[in-house]
C-alpha positions in Angstrom: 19.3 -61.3 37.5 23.4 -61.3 37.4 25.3 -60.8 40.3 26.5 -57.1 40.7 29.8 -58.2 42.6 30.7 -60.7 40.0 29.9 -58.3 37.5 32.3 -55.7 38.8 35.3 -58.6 39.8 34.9 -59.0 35.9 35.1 -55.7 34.6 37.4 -53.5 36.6 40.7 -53.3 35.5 42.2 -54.1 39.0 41.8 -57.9 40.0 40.3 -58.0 43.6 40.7 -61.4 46.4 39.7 -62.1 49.6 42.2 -63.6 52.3 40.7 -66.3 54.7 42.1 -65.2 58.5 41.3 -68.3 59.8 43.6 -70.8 56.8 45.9 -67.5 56.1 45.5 -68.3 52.6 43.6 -66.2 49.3 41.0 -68.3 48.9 39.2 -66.3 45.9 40.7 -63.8 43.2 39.3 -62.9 40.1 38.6 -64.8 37.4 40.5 -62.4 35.3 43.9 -62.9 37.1 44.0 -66.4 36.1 43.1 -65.9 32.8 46.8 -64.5 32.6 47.9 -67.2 34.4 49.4 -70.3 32.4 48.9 -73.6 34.2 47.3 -72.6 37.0 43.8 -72.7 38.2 41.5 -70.5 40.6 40.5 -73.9 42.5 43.8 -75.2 43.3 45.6 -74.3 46.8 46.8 -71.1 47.5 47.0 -70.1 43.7 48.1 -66.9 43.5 51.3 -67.8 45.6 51.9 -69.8 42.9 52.2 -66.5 40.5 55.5 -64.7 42.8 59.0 -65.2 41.9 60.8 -67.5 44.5 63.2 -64.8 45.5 59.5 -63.1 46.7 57.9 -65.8 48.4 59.3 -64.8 51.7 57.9 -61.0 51.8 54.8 -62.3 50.5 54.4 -64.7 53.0 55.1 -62.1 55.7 53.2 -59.3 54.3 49.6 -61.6 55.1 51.1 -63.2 58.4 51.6 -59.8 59.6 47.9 -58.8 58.9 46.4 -58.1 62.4 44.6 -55.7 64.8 47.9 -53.7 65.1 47.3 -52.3 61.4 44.1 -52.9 61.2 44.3 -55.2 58.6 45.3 -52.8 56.5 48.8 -53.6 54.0 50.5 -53.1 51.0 53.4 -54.8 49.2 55.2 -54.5 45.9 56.1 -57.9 44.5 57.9 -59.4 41.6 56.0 -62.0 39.7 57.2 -64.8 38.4 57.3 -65.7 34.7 53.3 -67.6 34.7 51.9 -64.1 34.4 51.6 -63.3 30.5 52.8 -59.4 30.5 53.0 -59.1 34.1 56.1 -58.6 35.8 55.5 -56.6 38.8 52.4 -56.6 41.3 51.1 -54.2 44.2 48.8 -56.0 46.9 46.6 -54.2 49.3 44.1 -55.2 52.2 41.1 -54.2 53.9 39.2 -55.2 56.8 35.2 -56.3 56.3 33.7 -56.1 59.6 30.1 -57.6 60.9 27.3 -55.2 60.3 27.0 -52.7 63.8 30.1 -54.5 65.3 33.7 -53.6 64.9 35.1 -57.7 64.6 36.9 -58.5 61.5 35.1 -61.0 59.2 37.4 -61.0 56.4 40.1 -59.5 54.8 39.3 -58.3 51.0 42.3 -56.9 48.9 42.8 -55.7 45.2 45.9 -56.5 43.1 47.3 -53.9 40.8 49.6 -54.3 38.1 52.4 -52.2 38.5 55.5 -53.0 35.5 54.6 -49.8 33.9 55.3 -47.7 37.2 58.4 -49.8 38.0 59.5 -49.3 34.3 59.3 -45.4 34.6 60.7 -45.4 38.0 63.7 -47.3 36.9 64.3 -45.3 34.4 63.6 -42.0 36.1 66.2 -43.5 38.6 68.9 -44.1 36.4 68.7 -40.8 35.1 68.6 -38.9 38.0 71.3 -41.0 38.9 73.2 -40.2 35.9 72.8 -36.4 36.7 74.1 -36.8 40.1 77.0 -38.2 39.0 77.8 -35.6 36.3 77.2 -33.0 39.1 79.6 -34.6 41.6 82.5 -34.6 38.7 82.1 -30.9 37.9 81.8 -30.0 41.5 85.3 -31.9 41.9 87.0 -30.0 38.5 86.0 -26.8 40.2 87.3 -27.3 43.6 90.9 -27.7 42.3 91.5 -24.0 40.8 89.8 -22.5 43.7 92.3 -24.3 45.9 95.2 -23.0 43.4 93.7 -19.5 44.3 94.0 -19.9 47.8 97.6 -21.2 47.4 98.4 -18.6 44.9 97.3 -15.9 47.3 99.4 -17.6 50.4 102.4 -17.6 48.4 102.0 -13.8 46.8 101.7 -12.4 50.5 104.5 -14.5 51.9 106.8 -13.1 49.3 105.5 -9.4 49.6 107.5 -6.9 51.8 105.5 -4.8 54.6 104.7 -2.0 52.4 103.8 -4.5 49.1 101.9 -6.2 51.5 100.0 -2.8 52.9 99.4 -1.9 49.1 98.0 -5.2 47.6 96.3 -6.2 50.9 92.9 -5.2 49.5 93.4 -7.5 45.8 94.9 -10.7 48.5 91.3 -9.7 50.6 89.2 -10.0 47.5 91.2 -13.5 45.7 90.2 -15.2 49.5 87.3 -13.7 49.8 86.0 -14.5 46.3 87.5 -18.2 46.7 85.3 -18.8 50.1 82.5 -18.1 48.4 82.9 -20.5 45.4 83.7 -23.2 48.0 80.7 -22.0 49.6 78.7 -22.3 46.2 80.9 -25.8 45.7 79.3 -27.0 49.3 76.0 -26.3 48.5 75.9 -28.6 45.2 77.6 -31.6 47.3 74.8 -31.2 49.5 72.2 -31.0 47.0 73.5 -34.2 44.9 73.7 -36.0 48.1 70.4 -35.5 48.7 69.1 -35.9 45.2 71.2 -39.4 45.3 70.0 -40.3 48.7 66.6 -39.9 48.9 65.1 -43.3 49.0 67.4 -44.2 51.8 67.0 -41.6 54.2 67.7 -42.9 57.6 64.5 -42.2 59.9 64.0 -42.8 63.5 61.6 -41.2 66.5 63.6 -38.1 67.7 63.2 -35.4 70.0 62.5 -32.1 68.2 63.9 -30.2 71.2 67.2 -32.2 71.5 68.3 -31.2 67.6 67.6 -27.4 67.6 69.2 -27.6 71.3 72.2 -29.0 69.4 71.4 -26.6 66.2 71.9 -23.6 68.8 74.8 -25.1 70.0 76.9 -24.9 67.2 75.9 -21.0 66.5 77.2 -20.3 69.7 79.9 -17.9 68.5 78.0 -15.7 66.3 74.4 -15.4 68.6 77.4 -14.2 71.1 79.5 -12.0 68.9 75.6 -10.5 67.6 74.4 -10.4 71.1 71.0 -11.8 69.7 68.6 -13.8 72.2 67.6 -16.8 71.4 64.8 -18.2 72.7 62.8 -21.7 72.9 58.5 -22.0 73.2 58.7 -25.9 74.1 56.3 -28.1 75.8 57.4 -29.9 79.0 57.1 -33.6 77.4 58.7 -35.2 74.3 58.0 -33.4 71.1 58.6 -36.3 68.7 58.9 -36.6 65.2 60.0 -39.4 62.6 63.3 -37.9 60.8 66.7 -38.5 59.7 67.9 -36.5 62.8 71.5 -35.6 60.2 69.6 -34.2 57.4 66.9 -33.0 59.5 69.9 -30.9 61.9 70.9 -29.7 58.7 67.3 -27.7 58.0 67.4 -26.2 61.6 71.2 -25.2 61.4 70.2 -23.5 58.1 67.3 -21.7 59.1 69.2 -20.2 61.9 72.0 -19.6 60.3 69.8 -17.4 57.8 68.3 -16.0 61.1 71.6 -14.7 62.8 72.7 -13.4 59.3 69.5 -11.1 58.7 68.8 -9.9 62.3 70.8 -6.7 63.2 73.1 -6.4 66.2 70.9 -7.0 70.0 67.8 -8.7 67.7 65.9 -11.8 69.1 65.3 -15.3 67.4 62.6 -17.5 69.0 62.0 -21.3 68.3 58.4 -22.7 69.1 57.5 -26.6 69.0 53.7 -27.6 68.9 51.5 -30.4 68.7 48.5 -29.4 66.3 45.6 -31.9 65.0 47.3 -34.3 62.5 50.9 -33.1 62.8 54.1 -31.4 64.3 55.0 -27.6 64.1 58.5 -26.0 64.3 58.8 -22.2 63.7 61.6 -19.8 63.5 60.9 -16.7 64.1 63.2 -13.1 64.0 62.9 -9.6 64.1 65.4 -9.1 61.6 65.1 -7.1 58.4 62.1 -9.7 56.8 62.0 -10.7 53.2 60.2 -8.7 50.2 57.5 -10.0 49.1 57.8 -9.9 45.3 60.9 -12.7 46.4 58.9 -14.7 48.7 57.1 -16.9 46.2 60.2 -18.0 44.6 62.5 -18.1 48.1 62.8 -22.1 47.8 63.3 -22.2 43.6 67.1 -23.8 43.4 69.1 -20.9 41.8 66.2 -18.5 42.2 66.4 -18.0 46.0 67.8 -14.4 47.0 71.3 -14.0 46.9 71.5 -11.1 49.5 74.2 -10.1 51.6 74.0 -10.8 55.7 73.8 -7.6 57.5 77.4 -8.2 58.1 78.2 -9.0 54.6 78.2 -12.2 54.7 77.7 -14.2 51.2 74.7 -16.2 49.8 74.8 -19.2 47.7 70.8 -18.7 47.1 70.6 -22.3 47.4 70.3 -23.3 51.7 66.3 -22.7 51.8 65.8 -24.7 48.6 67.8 -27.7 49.9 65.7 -27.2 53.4 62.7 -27.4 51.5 64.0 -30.8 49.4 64.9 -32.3 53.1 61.8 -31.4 54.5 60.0 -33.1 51.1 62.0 -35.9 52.2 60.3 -36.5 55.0 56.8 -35.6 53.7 56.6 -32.3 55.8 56.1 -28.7 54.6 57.9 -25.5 54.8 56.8 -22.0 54.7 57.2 -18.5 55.0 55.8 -15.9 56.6 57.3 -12.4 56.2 57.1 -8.7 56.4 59.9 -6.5 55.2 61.5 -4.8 58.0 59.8 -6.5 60.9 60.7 -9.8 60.7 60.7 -13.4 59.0 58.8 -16.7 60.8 59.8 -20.4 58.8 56.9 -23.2 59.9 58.0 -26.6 59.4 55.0 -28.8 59.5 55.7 -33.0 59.9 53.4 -35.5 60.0 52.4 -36.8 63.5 53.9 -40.2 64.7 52.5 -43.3 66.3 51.8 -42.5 70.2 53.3 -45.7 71.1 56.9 -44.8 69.2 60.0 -44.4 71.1 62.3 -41.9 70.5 66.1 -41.7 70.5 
């Protein structure tokens, strides 16, 4: 009777190889793999070492002499091949741990090796383009800040050379020009921030922080308006560290924005309460107000880029329609959620949900 593990090594499209702990060194692959291989066969040394491009050796070297209790034995690796693979220019490794039957020591360490050039292929390409787009963005953004500036100037000059009484008649047109300038640098802002992020998002900068320290900074610099509102402005925080792996910029940025939206919507004397918690498999930060709340026929679409409400602050202040749906792309970022819980006229509660970090992590 055939073997039933051979006959699956032989048949799957993913080639599979155990690592030897004890030599650090895959001792079996299969068969398969090294049918693709020219010149080189399963018996020799160390073969499929002999299958990475030089400029990988190093990281694949490291990425089996870092297999150890503190992962679990458990890895994965992206890796450029070298040019003995017939149609294979790009490779994905993982490990697993076998352990002995009713005990929890590590026997071996099995793996499976994927081959990845179509994904890298597409990725590239989706890179570029996205790339491309950014940089279209950033140019347009930069043609339309010039005759907004103009308007500004235009304005400055008009009022300097009006006398008191031109000045008192034409005061409400000058209001309007500045007014309606602000909000296109507003709008202007708002893109810069969203093509940053669309151009930055593999290399996010993420660290251990303190939740508490960045909305105790986030309140910080709404200072002025909680005071001019009177609004209270409270924090549910536990005693000890409430820590979570973010890019502590971008991440500010989410907090500063949800407040900001907070202060805008709650009336005169309102409150605004922040609430950190630790729940099963993650981090929760809440916002909540009392302010006017959000309809609900808008709340499904209230992170859509360009589909967001465009409301007026209870003060009039203006809306670009675009600060929740970059929150929700920076929270994305950092494989979190976002969502909203409203009611119209009572109030509106944002949870932020990221993913629980190591115990042993410090924090900055």
């Amino acid at each position: 009777m055939s073997n039933p593990s051979k006959k699956i090594t032989e048949t799957v499209p993913i080639f599979f190889f155990v690592f030897n702990l004890i030599k650090k060194e895959v001792e079996f692959a299969s068969p398969q793999f090294y049918q693709l291989a020219e010149g080189i066969e399963s018996e020799e040394e160390n073969p499929l070492k002999k299958c990475i491009h030089p400029d990988y050796l190093e990281q694949f070297d490291n990425f089996f002499s870092d297999l150890s209790e503190n992962n679990n034995y458990q890895a994965s690796v992206e890796l450029k091949a070298n040019d003995k693979l017939n149609g294979i220019e790009w490779l994905e490794l993982n490990t697993f741990p076998v352990t002995e039957r009713n005990s929890s020591d590590v026997m071996q360490v099995v793996g499976h090796i994927v081959d990845i050039t179509q994904k890298k292929e597409i990725y590239d390409t989706l890179t570029e383009e996205k790339e491309h787009i950014t940089n279209i963005l950033n140019m347009v953004v930069h043609d339309l800040r010039a005759p907004l500036d103009r308007v500004s100037m235009i304005a400055e000059i008009m009022q300097n050379s009006m006398t008191k009484e031109e000045y008192e008649k034409y005061k409400i047109y000058l209001s309007m020009l500045r007014k309606q300038r602000q909000q296109g640098t507003n709008l202007i802002q708002s893109l810069l921030r969203l093509a940053t992020l669309k151009g930055s998002a593999t290399s996010i900068d993420l660290n251990i922080h303190d939740l508490r320290d960045l909305i105790n900074e986030s309140i910080s610099q709404q200072k002025d308006r909680i005071k001019k509102k009177h609004l209270e402005v409270s924090c549910d925080f536990p005693d000890q560290h409430v820590k979570a792996r973010v890019d502590a910029v971008l991440f500010r940025q989410v907090i500063e924005n949800l407040l900001s939206n907070a202060i805008k919507y709650t009336p005169k004397g309102g409150s605004i309460e922040f609430r950190l918690s630790y729940e099963e498999k993650h981090v929760e930060l809440s916002l909540k107000d009392n302010g006017i709340g959000i309809p609900e026929k808008y709340q499904k679409t209230l992170f859509m880029s360009f589909k967001g409400i465009r409301r007026k602050g209870l003060e009039g202040e203006e809306s670009t329609g675009l600060g929740l749906f970059i929150c929700k792309e920076i929270v994305k970022m950092h494989t979190g959620k976002i969502r909203v819980e409203s009611q119209e006229g009572e109030g509106t509660t944002f949870i932020i949900t990221l993913p629980y970090p190591e115990p042993s992590a410090a924090y900055y």
